[in-house]
N, C-alpha and C positions, 0 to 999 in steps of 0.2 A: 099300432097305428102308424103309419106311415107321414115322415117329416118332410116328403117330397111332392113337391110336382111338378107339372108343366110350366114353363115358364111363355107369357103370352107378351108382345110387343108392351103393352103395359105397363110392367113391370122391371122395365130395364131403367128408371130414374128408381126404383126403390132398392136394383139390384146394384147401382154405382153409387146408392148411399152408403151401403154395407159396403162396397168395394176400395172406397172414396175413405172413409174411414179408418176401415182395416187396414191398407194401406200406408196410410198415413203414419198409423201409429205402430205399424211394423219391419214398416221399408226406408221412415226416414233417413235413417245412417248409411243405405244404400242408395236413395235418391234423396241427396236431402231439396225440402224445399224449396228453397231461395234461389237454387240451383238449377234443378229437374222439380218442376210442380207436376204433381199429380196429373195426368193429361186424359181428363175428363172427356171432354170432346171425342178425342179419338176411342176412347174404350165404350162412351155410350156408342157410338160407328160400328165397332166390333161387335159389342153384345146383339146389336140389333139386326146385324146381318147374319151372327148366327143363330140367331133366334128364327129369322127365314130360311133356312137352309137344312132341307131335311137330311143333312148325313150329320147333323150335330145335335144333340140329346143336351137342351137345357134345361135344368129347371132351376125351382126357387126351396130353400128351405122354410120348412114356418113352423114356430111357435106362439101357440095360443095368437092364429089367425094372424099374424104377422108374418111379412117376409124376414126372415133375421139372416139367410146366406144365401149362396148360389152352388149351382154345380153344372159345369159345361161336359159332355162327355163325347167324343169322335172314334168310331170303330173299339180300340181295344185300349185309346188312349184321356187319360182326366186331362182336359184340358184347363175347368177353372175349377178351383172349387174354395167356398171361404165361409166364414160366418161372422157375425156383427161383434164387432168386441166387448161388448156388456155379458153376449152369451158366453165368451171363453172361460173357460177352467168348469164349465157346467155340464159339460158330457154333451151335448146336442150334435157337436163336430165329431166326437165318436159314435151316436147314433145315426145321423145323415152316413156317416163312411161306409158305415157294414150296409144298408140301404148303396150305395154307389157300387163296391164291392161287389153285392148281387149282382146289380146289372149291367156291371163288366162281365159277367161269369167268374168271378175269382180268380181272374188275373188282368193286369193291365199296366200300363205305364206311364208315368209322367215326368214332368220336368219342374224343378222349384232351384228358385235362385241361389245360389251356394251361400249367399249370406243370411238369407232368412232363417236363419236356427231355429225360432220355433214350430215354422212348421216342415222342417227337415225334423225335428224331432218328435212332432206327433206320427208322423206319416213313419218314422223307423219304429217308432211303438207300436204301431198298425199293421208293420211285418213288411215294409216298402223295404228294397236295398239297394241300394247306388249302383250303377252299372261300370262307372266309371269315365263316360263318356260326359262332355259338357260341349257347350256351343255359349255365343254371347246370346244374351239379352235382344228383342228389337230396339228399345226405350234406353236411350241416351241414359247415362254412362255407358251402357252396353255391358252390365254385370254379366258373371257364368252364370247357366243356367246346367245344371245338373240331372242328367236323367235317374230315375229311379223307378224300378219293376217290382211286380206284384205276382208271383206265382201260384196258383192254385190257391188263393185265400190264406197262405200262411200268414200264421199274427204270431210274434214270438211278443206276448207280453213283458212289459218290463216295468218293474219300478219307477215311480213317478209320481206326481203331486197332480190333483185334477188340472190345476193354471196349465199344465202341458196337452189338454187333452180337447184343442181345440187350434186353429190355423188361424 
């Protein structure tokens, strides 16, 4: 059964809840609050314009009829992709990926911020690999952003604890 689907204008305050969130409690140290607050406004903007914009592939993750993540996808590149943090360590961010996966065709690429470590480390469990190129961030501090490619579906499993197996 399929954890995905379309994402409809609707669903972009339930997708910057999960984002809003996640966020929060994983990029602090990179934007902290007090500082760089989370800039809602401009990302519900984003979501919702790519949500109009047929060369961009979004949708919603759901369990048990809830939204719990997102996944934005552009030509051969993930652009967003994330899940609610009560789901993490639960397998649902490694079920939605192999779901993502497919419909990249088993190869694609992305970019994640070089300080977010956990989800540099699910996504190298996933068989992702650094290309070695980086750019800044748009969103003040203007952290690296890191690219990371996906060839033909390789997944080089690796040890690891489930807490790892979600973004």
């Amino acid at each position: 059964m399929s954890v995905l689907r379309t994402a409809t204008p609707a669903d972009v305050e339930a997708i910057m809840d999960v984002q809003q969130e996640g966020s929060i409690r994983a990029l602090s140290g990179i934007f902290p609050q007090d500082e760089f607050p989370f800039p809602r406004a401009e990302l519900t903007a984003r979501w919702a314009e790519e949500i109009d914009d047929p060369s961009v592939r979004v949708l919603v993750i759901l369990q048990d009829g809830q939204i719990t993540g997102y996944v934005a996808l552009k030509a051969d590149q993930l652009l967003h992709f994330g899940t609610a943090t009560r789901t993490w360590g639960t397998g649902l961010a490694a079920a939605a990926h192999a779901e993502i996966v497919e419909l990249l065709g088993g190869t694609g690429r992305l970019w994640v911020l070089a300080g977010n470590l956990r989800a540099r480390r699910f996504y190298e469990k996933m068989g992702w690999r650094a290309t070695g190129r980086s750019v800044p961030d748009d969103f003040p501090p203007h952290p690296d952003l890191i690219e990371y490619r996906l060839i033909h579906g390789l997944r080089t499993p690796r040890r690891s604890s489930p807490a790892h197996d979600a973004t």
